[in-house]
N, C-alpha and C positions, 0 to 999 in steps of 0.2 A: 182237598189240598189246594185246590186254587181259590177258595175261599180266606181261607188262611193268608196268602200270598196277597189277594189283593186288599185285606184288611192292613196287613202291614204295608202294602204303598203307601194305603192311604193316609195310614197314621204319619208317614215320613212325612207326605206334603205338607201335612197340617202342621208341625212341628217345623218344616223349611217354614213356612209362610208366618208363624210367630217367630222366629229368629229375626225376619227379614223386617216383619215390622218392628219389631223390638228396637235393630240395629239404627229404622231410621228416629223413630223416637229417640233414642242413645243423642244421634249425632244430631238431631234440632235443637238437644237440651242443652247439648256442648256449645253449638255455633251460637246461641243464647246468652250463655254465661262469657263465653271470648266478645262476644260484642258489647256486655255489661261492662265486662272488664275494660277494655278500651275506653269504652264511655264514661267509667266510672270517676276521671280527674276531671270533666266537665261539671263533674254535679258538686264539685268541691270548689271554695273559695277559692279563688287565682288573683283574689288584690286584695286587701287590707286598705281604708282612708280611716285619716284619725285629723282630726279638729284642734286649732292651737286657737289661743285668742294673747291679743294683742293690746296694749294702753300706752299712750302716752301726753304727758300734759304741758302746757302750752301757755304761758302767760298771756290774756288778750291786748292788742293792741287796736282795738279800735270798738268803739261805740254805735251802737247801729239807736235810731228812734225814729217813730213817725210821728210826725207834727198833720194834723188835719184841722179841718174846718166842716161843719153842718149848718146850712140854713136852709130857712125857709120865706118862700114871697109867694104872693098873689100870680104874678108875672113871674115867668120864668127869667125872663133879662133881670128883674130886679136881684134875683138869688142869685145868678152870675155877677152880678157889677159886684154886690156884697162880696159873696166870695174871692175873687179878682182882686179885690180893693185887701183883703186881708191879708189871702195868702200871698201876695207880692210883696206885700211889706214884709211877711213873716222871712220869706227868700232872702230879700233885700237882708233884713239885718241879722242871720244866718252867715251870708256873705260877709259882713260888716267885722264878725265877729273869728273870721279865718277861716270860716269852712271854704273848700275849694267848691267850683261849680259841677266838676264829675259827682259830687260826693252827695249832690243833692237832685233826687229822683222820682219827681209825679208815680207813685203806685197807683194812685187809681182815679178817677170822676167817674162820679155817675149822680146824673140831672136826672128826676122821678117825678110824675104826676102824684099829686098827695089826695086820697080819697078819705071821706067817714062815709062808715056806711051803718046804715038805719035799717028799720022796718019799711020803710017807703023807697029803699031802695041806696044807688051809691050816687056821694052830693062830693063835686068837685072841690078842694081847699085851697090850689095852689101847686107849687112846684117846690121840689126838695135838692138840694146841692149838696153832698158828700165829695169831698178831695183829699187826698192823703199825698204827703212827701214823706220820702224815706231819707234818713239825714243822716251822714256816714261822720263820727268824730274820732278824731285820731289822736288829742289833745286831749285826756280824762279832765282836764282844769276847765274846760270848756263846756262840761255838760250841763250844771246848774244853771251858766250864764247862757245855753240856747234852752232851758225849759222856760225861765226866766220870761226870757226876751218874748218866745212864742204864745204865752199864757197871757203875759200883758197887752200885746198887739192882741188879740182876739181871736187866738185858736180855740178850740176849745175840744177836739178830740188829740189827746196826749197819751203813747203810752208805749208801750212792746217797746220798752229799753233792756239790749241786750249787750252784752260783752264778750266778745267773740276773737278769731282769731283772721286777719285778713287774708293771710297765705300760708293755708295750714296742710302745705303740702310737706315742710321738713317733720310736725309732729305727725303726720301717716304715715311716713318709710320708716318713722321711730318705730311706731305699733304696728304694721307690717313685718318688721325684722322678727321682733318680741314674738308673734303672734307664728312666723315659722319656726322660731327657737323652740317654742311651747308645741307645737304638732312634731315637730322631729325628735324631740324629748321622751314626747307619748309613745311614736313610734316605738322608738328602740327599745322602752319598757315593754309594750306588748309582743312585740318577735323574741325578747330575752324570756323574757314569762311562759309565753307559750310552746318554746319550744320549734317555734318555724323559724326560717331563714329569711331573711329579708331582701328582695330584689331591688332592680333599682325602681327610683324617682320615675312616675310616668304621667301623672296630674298635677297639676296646683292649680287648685280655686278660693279666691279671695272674696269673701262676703262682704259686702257696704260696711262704709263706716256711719258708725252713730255714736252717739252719747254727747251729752254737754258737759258732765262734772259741775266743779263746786265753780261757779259766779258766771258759767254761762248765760244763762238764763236769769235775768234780776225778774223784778214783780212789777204789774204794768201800773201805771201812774194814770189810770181815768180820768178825767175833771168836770164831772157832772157835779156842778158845785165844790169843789175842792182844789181849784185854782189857786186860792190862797197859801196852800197846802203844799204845793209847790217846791217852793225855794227853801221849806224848810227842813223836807225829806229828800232833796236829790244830793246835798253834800254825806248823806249818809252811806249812799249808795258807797258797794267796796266792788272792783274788778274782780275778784277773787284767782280763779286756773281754770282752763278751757280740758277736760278729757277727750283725746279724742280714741277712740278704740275699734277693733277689726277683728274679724276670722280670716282663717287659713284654715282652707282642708288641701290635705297629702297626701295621692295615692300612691301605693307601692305593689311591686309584684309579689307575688310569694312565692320561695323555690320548690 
């Protein structure tokens, strides 16, 4: 009889002691999924950015060219006085011709030892002079008459004629406007489409502007022998419209 008695204790405990752990496994599994749950609007989108682009174009008003000059001498003073003697005349009747003096810009000099180099090693030649002026025309009548002028006085690197816009700040706010018209557009098709609510406005990022469009960019006018060549290709030259164009990203919350 006491046998009996203490096999049913013991069956109780063991039967308490899998309730017990049962109930704490129950409640880890619970406090598991309540923290999922909570957590769970973190692992979901909370913004929406959507990308507009922007264009707007711009009649150019002004001519940008560089007029240079290369030589070479024995003597490095000789390759300066040359160059000196050229490019000042070329200034001079630049000026002569209305350009103002802001509008004309030394881009670069650079005075180089000139070597050949052989089997027997490297034999000294002389000295090399490269100068470039950046020459700003606001007068399109005017262009032919300074390639003209520069070619004949004895430049002889001529080229990177562009047609540009001098203050192209009003055509950016154009394709800035355009370019949030076109993301807030998007916007509202994708919260319509999808099904979500749109919160508000809480980024705006504006990407660089680029692009040239049609007559930015003319074709450069080298004069490696083609000087002549000149005054008969610059009246063809056309201004043409400057594009200038931008991004705009929008971010938004989502309800």
């Amino acid at each position: 009889m006491e046998e009996t008695k203490k096999t049913i204790d013991l069956s109780d405990r063991f039967f308490k002691l899998i309730g017990v752990f049962l109930a704490i496994i129950t409640i880890f599994i619970i406090s598991q999924l309540v923290y999922q749950f909570k957590a769970l609007p973190q692992n979901y989108p909370q913004q929406i950015s959507v990308t507009g682009e922007g264009k707007a174009y711009s009649k150019p008003d002004i001519a940008m060219i560089n007029l240079g000059m290369h030589s070479e001498a024995l003597k490095s003073q000789d390759a300066v006085d040359k160059n000196n003697t050229i490019m000042n005349n070329v200034i001079n009747s630049v000026k002569d011709l209305g350009i103002e003096e802001k509008d004309i810009k030394t881009t670069s000099y650079n005075l180089s030892p000139l070597y050949i180099y052989t089997e027997k090693g490297r034999t000294f030649k002389g000295y090399s002079l490269d100068q470039q002026l950046q020459v700003k025309i606001r007068n399109f009548e005017k262009v032919s008459d300074v390639l003209d002028k520069a070619s004949s006085l004895g430049a002889n690197t001529i080229g990177d004629l562009q047609f540009t816009v001098d203050n192209p700040e009003t055509a950016k706010s154009e394709a800035r406007a355009k370019a949030i018209e076109n993301a807030k557009e998007k916007a509202v098709s994708i919260f319509t489409q999808s099904g979500l609510q749109m919160g508000n406005l809480i980024n705006v990022y504006e990407g660089g502007f680029g692009g040239c469009g049609l007559g930015c960019a003319q074709p450069t006018y080298g004069l490696g022998g083609a000087m002549d060549k000149i005054a008969s290709v610059a009246p063809e030259i056309q201004p043409g419209q400057t594009e200038i164009s931008t991004t705009v990203t929008l971010t938004y919350w989502v309800k």
